[in-house]
MDTraj code that builds the backbone (N, CA, C; nanometers):
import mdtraj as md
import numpy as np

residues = "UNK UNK UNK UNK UNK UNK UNK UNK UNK UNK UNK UNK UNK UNK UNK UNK UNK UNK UNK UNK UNK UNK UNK UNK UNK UNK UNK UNK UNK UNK UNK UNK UNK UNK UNK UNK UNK UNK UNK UNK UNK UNK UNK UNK UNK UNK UNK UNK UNK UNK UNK UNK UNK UNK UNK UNK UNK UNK UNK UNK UNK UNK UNK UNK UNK UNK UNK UNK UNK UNK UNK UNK UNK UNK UNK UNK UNK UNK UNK UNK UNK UNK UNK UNK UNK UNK UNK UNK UNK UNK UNK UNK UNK UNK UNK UNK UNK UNK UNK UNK UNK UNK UNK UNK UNK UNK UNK UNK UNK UNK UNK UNK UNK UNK UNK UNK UNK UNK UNK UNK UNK UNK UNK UNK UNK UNK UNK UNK UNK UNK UNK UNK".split()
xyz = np.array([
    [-0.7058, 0.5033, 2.0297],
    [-0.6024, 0.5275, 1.9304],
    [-0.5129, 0.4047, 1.9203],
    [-0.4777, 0.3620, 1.7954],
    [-0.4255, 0.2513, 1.7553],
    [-0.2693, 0.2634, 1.8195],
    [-0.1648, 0.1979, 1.8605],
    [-0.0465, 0.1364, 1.9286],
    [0.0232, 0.1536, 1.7847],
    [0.1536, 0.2254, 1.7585],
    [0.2384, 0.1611, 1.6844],
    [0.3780, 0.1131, 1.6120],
    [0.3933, 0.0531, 1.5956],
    [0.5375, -0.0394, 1.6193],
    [0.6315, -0.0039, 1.4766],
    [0.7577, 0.0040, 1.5187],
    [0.8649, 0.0673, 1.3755],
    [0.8801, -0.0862, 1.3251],
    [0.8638, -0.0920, 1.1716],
    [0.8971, -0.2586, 1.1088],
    [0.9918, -0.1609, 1.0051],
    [1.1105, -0.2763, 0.9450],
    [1.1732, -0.2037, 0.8370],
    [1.0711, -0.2112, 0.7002],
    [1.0971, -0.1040, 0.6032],
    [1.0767, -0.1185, 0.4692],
    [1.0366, -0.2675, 0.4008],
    [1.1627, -0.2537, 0.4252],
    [1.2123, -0.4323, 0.3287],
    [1.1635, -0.5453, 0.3991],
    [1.0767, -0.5703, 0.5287],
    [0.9782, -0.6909, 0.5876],
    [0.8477, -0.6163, 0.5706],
    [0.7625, -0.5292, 0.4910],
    [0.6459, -0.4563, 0.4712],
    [0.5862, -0.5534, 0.4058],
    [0.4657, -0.6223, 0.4340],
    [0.3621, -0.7094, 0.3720],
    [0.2362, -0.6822, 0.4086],
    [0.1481, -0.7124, 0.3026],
    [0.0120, -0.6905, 0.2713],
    [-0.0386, -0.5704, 0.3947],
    [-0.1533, -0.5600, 0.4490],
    [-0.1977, -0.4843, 0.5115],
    [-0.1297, -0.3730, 0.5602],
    [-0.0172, -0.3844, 0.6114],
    [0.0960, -0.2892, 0.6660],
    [0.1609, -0.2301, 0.5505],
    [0.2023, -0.2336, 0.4484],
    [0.2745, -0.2646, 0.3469],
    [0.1628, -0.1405, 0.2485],
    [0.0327, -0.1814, 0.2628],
    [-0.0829, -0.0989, 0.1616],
    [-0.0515, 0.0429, 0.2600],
    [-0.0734, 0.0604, 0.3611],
    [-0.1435, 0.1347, 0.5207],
    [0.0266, 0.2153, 0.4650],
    [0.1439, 0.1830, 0.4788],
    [0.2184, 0.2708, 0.4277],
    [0.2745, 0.3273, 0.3287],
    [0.2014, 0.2901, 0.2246],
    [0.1801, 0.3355, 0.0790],
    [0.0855, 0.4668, 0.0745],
    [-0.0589, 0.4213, 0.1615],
    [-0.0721, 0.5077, 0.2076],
    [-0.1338, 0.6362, 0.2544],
    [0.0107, 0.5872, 0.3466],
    [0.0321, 0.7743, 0.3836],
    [0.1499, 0.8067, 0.3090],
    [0.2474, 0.7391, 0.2302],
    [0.3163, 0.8060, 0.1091],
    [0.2387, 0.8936, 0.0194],
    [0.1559, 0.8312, -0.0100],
    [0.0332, 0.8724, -0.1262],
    [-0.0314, 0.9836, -0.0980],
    [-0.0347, 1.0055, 0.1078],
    [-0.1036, 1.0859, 0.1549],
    [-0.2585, 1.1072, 0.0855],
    [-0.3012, 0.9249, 0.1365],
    [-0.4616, 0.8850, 0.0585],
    [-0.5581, 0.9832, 0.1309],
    [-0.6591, 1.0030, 0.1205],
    [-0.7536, 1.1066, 0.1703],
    [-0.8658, 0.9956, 0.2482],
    [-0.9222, 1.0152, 0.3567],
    [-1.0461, 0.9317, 0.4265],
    [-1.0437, 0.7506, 0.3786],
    [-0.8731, 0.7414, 0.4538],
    [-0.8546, 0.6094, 0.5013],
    [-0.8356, 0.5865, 0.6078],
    [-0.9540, 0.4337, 0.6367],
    [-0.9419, 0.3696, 0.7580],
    [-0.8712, 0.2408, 0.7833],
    [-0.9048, 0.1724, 0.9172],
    [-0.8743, 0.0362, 0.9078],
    [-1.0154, -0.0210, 0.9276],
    [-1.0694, -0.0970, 0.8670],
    [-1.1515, -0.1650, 0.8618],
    [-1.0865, -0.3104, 0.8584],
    [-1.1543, -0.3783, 0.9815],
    [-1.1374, -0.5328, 0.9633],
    [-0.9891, -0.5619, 0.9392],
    [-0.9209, -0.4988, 0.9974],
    [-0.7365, -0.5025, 0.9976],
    [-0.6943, -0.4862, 0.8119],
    [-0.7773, -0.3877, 0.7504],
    [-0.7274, -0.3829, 0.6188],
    [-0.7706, -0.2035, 0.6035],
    [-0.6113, -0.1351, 0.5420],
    [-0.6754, -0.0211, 0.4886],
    [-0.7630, 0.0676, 0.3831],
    [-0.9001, 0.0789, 0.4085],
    [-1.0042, 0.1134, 0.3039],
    [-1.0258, 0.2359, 0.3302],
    [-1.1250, 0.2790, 0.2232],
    [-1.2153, 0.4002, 0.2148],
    [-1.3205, 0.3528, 0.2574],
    [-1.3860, 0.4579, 0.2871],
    [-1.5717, 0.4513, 0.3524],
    [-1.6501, 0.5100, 0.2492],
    [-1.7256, 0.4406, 0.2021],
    [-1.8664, 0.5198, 0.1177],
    [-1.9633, 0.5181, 0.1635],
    [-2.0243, 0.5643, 0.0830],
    [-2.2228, 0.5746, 0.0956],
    [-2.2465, 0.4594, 0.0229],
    [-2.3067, 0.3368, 0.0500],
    [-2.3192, 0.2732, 0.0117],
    [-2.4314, 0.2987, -0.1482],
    [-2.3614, 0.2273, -0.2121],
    [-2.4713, 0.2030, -0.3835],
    [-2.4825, 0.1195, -0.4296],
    [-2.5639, 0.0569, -0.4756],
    [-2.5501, -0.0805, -0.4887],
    [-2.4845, -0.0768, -0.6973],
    [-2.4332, 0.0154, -0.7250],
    [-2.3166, 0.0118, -0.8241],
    [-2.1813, 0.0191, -0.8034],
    [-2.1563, 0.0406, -0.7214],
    [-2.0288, 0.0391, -0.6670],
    [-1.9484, -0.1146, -0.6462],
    [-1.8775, -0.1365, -0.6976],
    [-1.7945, -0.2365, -0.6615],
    [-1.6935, -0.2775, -0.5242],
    [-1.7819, -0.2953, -0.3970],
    [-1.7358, -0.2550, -0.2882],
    [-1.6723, -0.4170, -0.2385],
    [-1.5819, -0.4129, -0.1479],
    [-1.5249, -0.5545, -0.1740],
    [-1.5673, -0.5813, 0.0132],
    [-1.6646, -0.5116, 0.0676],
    [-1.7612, -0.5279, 0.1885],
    [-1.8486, -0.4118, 0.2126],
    [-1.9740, -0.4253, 0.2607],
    [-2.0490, -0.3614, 0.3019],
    [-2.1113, -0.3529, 0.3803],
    [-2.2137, -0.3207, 0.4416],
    [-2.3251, -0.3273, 0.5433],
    [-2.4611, -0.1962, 0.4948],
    [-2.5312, -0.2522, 0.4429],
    [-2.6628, -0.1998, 0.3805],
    [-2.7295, -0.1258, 0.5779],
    [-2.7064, -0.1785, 0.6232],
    [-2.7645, -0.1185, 0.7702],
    [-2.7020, -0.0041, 0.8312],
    [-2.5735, 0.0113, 0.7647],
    [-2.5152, 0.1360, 0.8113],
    [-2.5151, 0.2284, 0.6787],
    [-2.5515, 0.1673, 0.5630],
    [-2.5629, 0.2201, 0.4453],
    [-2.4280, 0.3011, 0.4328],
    [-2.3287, 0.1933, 0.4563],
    [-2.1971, 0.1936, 0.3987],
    [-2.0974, 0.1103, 0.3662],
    [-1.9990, 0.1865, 0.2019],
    [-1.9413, 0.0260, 0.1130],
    [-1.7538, 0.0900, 0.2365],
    [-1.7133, -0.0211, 0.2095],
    [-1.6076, -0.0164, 0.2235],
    [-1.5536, -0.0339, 0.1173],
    [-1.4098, 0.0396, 0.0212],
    [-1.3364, -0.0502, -0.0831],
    [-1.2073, -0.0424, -0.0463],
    [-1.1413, -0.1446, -0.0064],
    [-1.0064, -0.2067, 0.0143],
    [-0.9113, -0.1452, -0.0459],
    [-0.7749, -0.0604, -0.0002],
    [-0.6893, 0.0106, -0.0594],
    [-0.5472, -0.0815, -0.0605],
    [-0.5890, -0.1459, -0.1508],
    [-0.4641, -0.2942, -0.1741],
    [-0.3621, -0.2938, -0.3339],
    [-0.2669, -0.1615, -0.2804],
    [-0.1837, -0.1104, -0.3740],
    [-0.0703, -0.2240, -0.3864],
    [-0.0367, -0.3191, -0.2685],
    [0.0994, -0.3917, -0.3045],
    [-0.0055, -0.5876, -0.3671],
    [-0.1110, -0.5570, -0.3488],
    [-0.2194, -0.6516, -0.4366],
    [-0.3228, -0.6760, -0.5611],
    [-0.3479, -0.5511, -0.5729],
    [-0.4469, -0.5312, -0.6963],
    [-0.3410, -0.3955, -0.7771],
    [-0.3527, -0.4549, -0.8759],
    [-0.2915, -0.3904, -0.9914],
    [-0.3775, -0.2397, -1.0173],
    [-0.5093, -0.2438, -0.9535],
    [-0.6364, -0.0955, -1.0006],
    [-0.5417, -0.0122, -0.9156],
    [-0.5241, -0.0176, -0.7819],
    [-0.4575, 0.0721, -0.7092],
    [-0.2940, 0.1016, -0.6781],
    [-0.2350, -0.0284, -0.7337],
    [-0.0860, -0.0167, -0.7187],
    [-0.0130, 0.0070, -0.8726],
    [-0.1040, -0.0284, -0.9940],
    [-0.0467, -0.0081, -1.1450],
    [0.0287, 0.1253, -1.1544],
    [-0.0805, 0.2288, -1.1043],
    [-0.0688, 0.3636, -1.1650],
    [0.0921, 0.4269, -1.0423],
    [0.1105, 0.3582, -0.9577],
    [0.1741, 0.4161, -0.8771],
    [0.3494, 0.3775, -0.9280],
    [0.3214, 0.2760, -1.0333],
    [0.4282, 0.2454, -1.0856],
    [0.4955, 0.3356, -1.2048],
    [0.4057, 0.4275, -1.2683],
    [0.4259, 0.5036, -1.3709],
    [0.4281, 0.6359, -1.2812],
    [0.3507, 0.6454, -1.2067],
    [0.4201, 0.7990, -1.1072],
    [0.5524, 0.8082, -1.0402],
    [0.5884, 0.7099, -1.0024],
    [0.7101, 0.6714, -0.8972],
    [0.8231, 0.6579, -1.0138],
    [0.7655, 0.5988, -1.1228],
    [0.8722, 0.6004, -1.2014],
    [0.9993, 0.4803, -1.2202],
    [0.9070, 0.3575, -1.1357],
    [0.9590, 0.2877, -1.0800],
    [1.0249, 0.1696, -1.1966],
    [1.1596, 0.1025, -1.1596],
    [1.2647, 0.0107, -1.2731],
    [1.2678, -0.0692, -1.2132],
    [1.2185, -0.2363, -1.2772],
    [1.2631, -0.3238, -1.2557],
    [1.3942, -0.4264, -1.2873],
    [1.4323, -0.5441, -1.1845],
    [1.4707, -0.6025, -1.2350],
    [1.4602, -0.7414, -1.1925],
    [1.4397, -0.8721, -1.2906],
    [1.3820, -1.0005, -1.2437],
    [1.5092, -1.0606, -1.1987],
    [1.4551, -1.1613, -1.0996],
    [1.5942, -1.2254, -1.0699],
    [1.5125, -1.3843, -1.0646],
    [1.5851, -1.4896, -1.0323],
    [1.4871, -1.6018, -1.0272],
    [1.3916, -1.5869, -0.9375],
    [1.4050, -1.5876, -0.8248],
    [1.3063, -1.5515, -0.7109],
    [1.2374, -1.4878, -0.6391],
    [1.3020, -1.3462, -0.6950],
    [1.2430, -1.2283, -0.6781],
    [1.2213, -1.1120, -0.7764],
    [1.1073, -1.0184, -0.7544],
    [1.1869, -0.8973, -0.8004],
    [1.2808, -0.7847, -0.7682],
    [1.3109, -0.7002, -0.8114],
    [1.3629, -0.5660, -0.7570],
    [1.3348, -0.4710, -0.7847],
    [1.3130, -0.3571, -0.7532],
    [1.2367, -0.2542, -0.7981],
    [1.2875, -0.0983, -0.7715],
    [1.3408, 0.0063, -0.8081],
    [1.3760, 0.1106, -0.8187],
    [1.3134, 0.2193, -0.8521],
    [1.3265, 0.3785, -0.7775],
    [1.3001, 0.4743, -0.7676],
    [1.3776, 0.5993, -0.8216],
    [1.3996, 0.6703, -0.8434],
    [1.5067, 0.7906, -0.8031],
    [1.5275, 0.8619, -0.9518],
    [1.4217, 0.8698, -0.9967],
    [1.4076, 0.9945, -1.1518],
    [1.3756, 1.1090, -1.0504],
    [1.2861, 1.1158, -0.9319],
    [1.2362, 1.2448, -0.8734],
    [1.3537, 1.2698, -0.7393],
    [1.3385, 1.3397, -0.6413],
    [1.4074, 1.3946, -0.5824],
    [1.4435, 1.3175, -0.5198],
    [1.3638, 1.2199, -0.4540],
    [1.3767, 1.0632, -0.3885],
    [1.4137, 0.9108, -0.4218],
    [1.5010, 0.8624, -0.4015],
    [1.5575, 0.7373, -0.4289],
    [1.4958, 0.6144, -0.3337],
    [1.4694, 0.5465, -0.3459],
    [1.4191, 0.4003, -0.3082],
    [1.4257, 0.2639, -0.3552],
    [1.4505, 0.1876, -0.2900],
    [1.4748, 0.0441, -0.3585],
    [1.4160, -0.0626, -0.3087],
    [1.3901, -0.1513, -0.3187],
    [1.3036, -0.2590, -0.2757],
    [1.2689, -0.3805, -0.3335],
    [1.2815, -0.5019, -0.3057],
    [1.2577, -0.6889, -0.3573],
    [1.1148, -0.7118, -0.3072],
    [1.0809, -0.8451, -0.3569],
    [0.9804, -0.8913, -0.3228],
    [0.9594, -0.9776, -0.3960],
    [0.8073, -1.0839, -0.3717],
    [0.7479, -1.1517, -0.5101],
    [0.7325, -1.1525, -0.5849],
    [0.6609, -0.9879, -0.5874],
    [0.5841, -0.9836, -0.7247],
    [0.6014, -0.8383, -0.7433],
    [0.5762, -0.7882, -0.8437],
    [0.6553, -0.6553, -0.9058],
    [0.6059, -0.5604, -0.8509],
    [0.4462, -0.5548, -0.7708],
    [0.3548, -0.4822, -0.7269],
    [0.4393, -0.4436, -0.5602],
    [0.4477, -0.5599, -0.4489],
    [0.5498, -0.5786, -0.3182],
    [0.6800, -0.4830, -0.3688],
    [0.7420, -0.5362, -0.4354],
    [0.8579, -0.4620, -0.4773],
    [0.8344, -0.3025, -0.4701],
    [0.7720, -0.2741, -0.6282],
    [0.7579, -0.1515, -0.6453],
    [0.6990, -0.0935, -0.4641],
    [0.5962, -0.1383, -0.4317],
    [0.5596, -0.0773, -0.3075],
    [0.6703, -0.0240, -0.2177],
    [0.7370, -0.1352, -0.1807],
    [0.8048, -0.1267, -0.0856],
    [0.9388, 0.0320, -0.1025],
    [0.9881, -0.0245, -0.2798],
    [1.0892, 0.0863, -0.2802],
    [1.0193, 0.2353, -0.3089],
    [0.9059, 0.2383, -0.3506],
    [0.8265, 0.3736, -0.2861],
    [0.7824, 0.4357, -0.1496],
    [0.7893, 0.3176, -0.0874],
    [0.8057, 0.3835, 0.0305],
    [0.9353, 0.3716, 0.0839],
    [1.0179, 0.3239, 0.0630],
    [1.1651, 0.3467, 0.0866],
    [1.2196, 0.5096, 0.0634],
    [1.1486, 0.5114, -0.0421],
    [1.2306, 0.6153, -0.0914],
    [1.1164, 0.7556, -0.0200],
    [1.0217, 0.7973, -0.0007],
    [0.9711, 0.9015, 0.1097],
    [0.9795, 0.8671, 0.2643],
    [0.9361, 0.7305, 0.3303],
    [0.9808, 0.7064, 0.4425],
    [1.1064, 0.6794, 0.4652],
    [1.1739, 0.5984, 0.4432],
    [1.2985, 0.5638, 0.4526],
    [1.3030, 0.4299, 0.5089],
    [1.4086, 0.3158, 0.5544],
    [1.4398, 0.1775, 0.6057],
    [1.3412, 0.1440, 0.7172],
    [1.2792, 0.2315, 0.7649],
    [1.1865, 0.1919, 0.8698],
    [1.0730, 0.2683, 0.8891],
    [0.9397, 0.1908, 0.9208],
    [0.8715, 0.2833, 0.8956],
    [0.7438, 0.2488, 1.0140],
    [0.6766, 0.3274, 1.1125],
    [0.5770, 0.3105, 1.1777],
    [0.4474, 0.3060, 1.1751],
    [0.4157, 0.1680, 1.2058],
    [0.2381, 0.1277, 1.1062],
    [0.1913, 0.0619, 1.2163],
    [0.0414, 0.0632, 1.2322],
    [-0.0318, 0.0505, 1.3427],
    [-0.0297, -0.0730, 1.3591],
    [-0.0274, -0.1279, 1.5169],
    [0.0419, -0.3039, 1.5468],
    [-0.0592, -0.3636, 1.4806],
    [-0.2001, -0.3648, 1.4830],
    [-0.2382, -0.4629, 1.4480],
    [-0.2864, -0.5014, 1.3021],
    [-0.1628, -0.4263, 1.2430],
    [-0.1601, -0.4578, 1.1133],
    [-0.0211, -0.5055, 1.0735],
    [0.0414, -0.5241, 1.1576],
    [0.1725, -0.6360, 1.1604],
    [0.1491, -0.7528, 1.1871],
])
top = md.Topology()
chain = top.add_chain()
for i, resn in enumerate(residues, 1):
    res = top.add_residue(resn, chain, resSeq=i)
    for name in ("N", "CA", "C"):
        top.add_atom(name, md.element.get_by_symbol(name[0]), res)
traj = md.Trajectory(xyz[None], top)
């Protein structure tokens, strides 16, 4: 069983950052594969799997919500989430639903992430070490 360590909200990046999105999301048959959180398939060779292994005849696909726009877009229109640009960052806001959250970053995707999970976890949040 994986070790794991409280990081705040607002220092949440890539791998750690997806991994508590989530369990916000409360994703269904996610792992860590290769220090990144994915799903497991049956491998097909139609599937757009971003690793595999034909010998175990299974795809992995990468659950990279604060990186790819396929898995973090839609979470921006559920969350309900408001931006605002600043020179160097963004900012990003929550709180049409019962939960309020806020959160900066690079890029609008980090942001939004972060203040979604701000706003169900709260300022700190516990994610497995070796994804810090």
């Amino acid at each position: 069983m994986s070790e794991f360590v409280e990081v705040k909200t607002a220092e949440l990046t890539g791998a750690a950052l997806d991994w508590a999105v989530a369990k916000v999301e409360e994703v269904e048959g996610l792992v860590l594969r290769n220090g990144r959180p994915s799903f497991v398939q049956e491998f097909d060779p139609e599937l757009s799997c971003r690793e595999s292994s034909i010998s175990e005849w299974k795809c992995w696909i990468w659950y990279q919500p604060s990186e790819d726009w396929r898995d973090g877009g839609p979470l921006i229109e559920k969350h309900r989430v408001g931006f605002a640009i600043y020179p160097e960052h963004y900012f990003a806001a929550t709180g049409l639903n019962d939960s309020s959250g806020t959160g900066d970053g690079p890029t609008h995707l980090i942001a939004a992430c972060r203040a979604i999970v701000a706003s169900v976890l709260g300022e700190t949040v516990s994610v497995p070490k070796e994804l810090v």
